[in-house]
N, C-alpha and C positions, 0 to 999 in steps of 0.2 A: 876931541872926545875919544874916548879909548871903548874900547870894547872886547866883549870872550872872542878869543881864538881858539883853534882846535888844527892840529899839526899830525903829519904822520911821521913816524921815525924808521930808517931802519936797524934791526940789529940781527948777529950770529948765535945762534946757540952752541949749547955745547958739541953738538955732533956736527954743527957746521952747516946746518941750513940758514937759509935767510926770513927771517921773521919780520913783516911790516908790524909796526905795532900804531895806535892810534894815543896824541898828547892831548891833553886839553888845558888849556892857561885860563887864570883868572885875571890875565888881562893880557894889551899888546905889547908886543916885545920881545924877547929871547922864552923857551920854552922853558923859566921858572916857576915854580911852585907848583907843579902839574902833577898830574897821575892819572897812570894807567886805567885804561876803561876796558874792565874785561867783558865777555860776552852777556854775565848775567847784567853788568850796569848797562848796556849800551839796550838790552830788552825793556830792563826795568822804564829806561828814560822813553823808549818809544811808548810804552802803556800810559805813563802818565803824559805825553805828547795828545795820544789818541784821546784820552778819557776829556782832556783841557779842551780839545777842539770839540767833542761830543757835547760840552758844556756848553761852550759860545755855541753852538748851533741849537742847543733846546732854550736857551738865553735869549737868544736875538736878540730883540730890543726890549723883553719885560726885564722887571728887578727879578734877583734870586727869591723874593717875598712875593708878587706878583706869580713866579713860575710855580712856587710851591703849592697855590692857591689852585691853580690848574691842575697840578696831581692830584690833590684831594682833591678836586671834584670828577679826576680821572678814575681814580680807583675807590669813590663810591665813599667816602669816608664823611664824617658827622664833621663838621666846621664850626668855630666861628670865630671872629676879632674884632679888635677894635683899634684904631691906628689914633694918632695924638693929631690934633685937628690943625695944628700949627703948620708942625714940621712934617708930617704924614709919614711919620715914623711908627712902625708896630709898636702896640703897647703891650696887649694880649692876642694870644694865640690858643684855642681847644681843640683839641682834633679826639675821634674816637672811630675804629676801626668797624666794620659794618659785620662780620661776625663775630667778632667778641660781644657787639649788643645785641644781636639776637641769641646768644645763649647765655646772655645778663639778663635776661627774661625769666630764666628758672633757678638762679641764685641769688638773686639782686635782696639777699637778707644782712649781708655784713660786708662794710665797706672800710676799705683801710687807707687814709691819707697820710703821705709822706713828702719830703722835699729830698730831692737831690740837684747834685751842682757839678759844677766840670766836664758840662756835654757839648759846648758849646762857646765860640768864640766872641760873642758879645757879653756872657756870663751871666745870662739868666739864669735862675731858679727856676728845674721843673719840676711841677707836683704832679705826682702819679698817683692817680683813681685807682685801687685795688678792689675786686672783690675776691673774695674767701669760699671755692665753691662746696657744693657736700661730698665729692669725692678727696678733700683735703687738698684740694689742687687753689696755686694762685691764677686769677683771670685776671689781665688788663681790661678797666674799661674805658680811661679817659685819659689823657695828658693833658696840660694846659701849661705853657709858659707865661711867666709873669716876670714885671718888672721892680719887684721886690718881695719883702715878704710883708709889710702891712695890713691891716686890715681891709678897705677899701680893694687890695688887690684878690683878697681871698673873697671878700664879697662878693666881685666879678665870676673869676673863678668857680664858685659852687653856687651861685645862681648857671650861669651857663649850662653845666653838672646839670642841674637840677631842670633846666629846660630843654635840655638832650635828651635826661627820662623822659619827659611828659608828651613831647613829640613823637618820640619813639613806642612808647607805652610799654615803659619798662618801670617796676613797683619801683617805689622809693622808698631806701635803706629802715632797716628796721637798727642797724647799729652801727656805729659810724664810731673809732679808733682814729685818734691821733696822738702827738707826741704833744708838750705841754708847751707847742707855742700859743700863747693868748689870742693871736690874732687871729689865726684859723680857726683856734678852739669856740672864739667870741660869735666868727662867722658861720661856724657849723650850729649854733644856737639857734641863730638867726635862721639860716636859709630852709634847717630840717628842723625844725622843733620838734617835732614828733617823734624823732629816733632816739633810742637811749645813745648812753655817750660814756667815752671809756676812754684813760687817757695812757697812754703807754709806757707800762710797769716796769720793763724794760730801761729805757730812757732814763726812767727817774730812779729807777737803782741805783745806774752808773751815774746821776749827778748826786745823789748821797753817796754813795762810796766817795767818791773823790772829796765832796765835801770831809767827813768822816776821816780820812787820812788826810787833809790837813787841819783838821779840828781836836784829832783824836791824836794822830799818829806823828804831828808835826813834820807832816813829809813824809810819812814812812807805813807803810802796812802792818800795821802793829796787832800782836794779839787784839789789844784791847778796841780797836776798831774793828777787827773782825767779828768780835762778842756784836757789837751794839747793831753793828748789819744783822747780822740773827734775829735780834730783839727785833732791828728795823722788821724784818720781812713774818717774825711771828706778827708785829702788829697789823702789816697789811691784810695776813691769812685769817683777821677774829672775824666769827661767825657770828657776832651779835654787837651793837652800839658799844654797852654796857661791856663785855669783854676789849672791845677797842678803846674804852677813856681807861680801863684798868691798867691796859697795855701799854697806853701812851701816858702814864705816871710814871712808870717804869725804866721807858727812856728819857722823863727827865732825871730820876734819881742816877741813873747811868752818868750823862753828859747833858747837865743844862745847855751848854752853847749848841751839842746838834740839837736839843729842844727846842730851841729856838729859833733854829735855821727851819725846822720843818713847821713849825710853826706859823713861819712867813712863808714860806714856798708851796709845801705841797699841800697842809692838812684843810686849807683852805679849799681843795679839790678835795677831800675826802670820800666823796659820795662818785665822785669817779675813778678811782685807786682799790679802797680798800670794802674787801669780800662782802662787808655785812650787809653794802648796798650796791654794791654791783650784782650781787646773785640775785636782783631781782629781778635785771633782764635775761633774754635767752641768747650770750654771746657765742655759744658755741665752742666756749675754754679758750676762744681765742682773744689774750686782753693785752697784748702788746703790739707793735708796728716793724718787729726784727721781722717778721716771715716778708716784709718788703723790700728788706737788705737786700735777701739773693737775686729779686729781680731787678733793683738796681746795679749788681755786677752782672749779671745776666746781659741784660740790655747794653752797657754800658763795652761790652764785649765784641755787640756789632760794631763799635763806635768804632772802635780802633784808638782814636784820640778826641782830645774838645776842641781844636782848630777848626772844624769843619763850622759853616753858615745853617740857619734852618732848614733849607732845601738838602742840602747835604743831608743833615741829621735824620730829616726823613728819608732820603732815599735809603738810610743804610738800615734805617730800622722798620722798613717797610716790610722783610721777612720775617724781623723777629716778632711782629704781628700774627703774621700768616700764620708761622708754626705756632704760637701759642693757641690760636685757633683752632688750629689743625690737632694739637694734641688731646685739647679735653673734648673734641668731637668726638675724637676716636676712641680714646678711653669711655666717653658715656655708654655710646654705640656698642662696645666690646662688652662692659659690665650690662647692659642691656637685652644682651644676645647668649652670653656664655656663664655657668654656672659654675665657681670654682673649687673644687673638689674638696676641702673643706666643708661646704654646705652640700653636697650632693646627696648623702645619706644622714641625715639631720633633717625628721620632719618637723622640728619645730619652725625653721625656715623656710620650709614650701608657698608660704605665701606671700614673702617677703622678697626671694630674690630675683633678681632682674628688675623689681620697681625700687630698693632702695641701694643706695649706696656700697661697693665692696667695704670699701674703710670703714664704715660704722658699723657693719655688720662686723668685722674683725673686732671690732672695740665688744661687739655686744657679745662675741664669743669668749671672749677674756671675763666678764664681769659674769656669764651664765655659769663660766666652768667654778666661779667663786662660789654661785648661789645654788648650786649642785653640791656643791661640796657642805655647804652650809645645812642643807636641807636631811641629806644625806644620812650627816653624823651627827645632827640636832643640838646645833651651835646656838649659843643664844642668838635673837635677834633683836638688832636696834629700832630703834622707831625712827620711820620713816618721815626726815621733813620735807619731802618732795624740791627739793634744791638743786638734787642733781639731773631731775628731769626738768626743773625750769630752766637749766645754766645751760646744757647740752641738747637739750630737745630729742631724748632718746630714753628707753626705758631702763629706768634704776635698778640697782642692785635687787630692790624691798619686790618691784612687779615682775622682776622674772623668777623669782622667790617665789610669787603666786601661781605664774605658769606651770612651773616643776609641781608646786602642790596639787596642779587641776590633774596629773596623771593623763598628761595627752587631751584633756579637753578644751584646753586654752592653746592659743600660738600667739605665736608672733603674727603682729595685721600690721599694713601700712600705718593706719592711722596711731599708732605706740609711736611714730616718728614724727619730730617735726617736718614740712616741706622742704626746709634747707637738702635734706637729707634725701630725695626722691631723684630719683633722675630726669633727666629730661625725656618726654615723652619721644617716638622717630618722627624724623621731621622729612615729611614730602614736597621738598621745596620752599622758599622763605614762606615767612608767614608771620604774622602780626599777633596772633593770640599768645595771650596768656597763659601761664599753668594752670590747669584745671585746679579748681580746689574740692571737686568730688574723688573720692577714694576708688584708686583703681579694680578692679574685679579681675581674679584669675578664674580660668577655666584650664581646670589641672587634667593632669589623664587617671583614666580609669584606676579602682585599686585592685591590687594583685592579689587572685584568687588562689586559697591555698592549696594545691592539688595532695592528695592523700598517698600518693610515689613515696615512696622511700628515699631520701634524701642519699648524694651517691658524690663521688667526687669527680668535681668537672674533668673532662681529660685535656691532657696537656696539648694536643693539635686542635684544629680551631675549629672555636664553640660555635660557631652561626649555625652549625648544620646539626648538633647535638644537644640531648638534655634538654634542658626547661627552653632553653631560645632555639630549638627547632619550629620549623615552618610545617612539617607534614600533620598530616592528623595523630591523632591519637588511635592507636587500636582497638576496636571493639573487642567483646570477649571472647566469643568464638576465637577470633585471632590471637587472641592469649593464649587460651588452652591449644593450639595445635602450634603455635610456636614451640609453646613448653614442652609438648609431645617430641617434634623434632628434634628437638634439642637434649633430649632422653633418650631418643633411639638414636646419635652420633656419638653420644657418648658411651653406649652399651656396644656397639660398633666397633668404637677406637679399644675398648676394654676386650674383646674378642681377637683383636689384628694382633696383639702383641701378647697375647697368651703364651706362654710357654709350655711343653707339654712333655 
């Protein structure tokens, strides 16, 4: 039986020292096929020595499925499984990290399922629990590996899901996003009924294009497949039935065969694609599953590669937990604490920030500075189908139109926002409740009384001790009139020293 050897050599350099160098063979016998192992390989192979033995020793005698089970229950993580009763092989796996669900208590309004693959050396499919929180930000709430993608296994799946919330007492989904596999889709009927459902516009683009260019384009990206994409997507934008059967005649006169194709495929989901009836829920503008892309290369980043085992897979993605956690605390905390110079001198906002969202507040300055302008120079105005405050959960163009009319006696109030949009209230240690659904109360400061001074320009060295933001009193009047006195007789003074005569 043969086996690696490892040899030292020596040699000369150029200047004539003597250099030991270290051989290593891929097998015994003469120092063939070998190469040098310079100092970074001979580092490299002791860390992977050390990390191998740090393995076998948190190893012992459990499976790498047995050890993984102990770190979640180490580090406080939401479980569960279910192993094949035969062979006691994993079937399923759910894990959910313990503060991503306690700050899935104040978002838990839109949920995004996706599948991703190549994480992993048995080649499971993982579905990743998204939620969409109201600072635009993505939260992880849940993973679950599964051993296919059938229905039965998504069953599993979003029951689990759906017993993590209720354990937890965390709301369940008011909208739930997938892409058009049936068997999730079938399952998401099942397990949430109650939540609208939206299928990813996205996705189904890119399998009509591609349809389209070989139907249209014979292969090839052809003008005339680019026209009928247009059509395609004017007909998913009709805002009424009646404008969508107009729409969808239009692409059969185009190309009966993509008629037909959409006809079997998607139209049969029509009431979860196209605008007339999706704007009935309040999705938030968010009706596709790409915004899950980036957290699968994200993630996919700690990985390094898909060879690793599940215990592996956790360990490495055990921080990219932490910091997702860590970042929308912070961010809450921050927009909850600091006022951003934008809204600072804008009293139409004083009552609004620090309870809602920066990003929606950015969005509502964009659409006020529309309805300013509108108002302003007495544009005509549209009539209002309340659409965009059902779809966004935020006030339309038509009710800040109203504000500006009230001349300062209307604002902005919490309640103009949906809750998606609220922040989290400060949190003094875990805690189990809910978001309040009574509308927060500010206690603002005092209003600034106008003093009848003559307005003067601030000086350029520093204001704390001068002007309006001085600390001392004010001076009575007496004190006026012998100031002013003084300040008559220095100057009759300084007019007398320089006379000339």
């Amino acid at each position: 039986m043969r086996y690696n050897v490892s040899r030292k050599g020596v040699e000369k350099n150029d200047q004539g020292q003597i250099i030991v160098r270290r051989f290593e063979c891929d097998r015994a016998g003469k120092p063939k096929n070998t190469r040098k192992l310079c100092a970074a390989d001979r580092l490299r192979k002791i860390i992977s020595n050390a990390k191998s033995a740090s393995r076998r020793n948190k190893l012992a005698s459990l499976t790498s499925t047995e050890a993984l089970i102990e770190d979640l229950k180490k580090h406080g993580f939401y479980y569960a499984f279910e192993a094949d009763h035969t062979s006691r092989r994993l079937k399923y796996l759910m894990w959910a990290h313990p503060t991503t669900t306690q700050l899935a208590r104040h978002f838990m309004d839109l949920v995004v399922l996706d599948c991703t693959y190549k994480t992993n050396r048995y080649h499971l499919p993982l579905l990743n629990v998204i939620i969409l929180t109201g600072m635009n930000k993505i939260l992880p709430l849940a993973q679950v590996w599964l051993p296919g993608e059938a229905e039965p296994d998504f069953d599993w799946a979003l029951s689990k899901v759906k017993e993590f919330l209720e354990e937890n007492t965390v709301p369940l989904p008011r909208m739930v996003v997938t892409d058009r596999d049936l068997a999730c889709t079938n399952a998401t009927e099942v397990v949430f009924p109650d939540a609208g459902k939206l299928l990813c516009r996205w996705h189904i683009e890119r399998n009509v294009n591609a349809a389209a260019i070989k139907k249209i384009g014979l292969g090839k990206d052809t003008l005339a497949a680019k026209v009928f994409m247009a059509m395609y997507r004017h007909t998913v934008d009709s805002e009424s039935e009646t404008e969508f059967n107009a729409r969808r005649a239009d692409l059969l006169e185009a190309s009966s065969e993509m008629a037909k194709y959409l006809d079997q495929e998607w139209w049969p989901h029509k009431e979860k694609i196209v605008k007339c009836w999706t704007a009935r829920y309040c999705h938030f503008g968010c009706h596709d599953t790409s915004t899950v892309e980036g957290t699968h290369a994200t993630m996919k980043r700690w990985l390094d590669n898909s060879k690793g085992d599940l215990l592996n897979v956790f360990e490495r993605r055990l921080p990219w937990w932490m910091e997702n956690a860590s970042r929308i605390s912070l961010q809450a905390a921050k927009e909850a604490t600091f006022i951003p110079t934008l809204f600072r001198e804008k009293p139409q906002y004083e009552d609004v920030v620090r309870i809602i969202s920066v990003y929606v507040l950015e969005q509502t300055e964009i659409l006020w500075a529309q309805a300013l302008n509108i108002v302003v120079n007495g544009l005509d105005r549209s009539t209002c189908s309340g659409t965009y405050r059902r779809i966004h959960g935020r006030p339309s163009l038509h009710d800040l139109m109203s504000l500006i009319d009230s001349d300062g006696q209307l604002k902005l109030e919490a309640r103009h926002f949906d809750k998606h949009w609220w922040l989290p209230p400060p949190q003094s240690g875990e805690t189990s409740e809910l978001l309040p659904t009574t509308l927060p109360t500010r206690l603002l400061e005092p209003q600034t009384l106008r003093r009848g001074q003559r307005k003067r320009r601030p000086s350029s060295q520093s204001l704390s001790h001068h002007g309006i933001n001085r600390t001392r009193r004010e001076l009575s009047g007496f004190e006026l009139v012998e100031q002013k006195a003084a300040a008559s007789t220095m100057a009759n003074h300084q007019v007398q020293s320089f006379r000339i005569y």
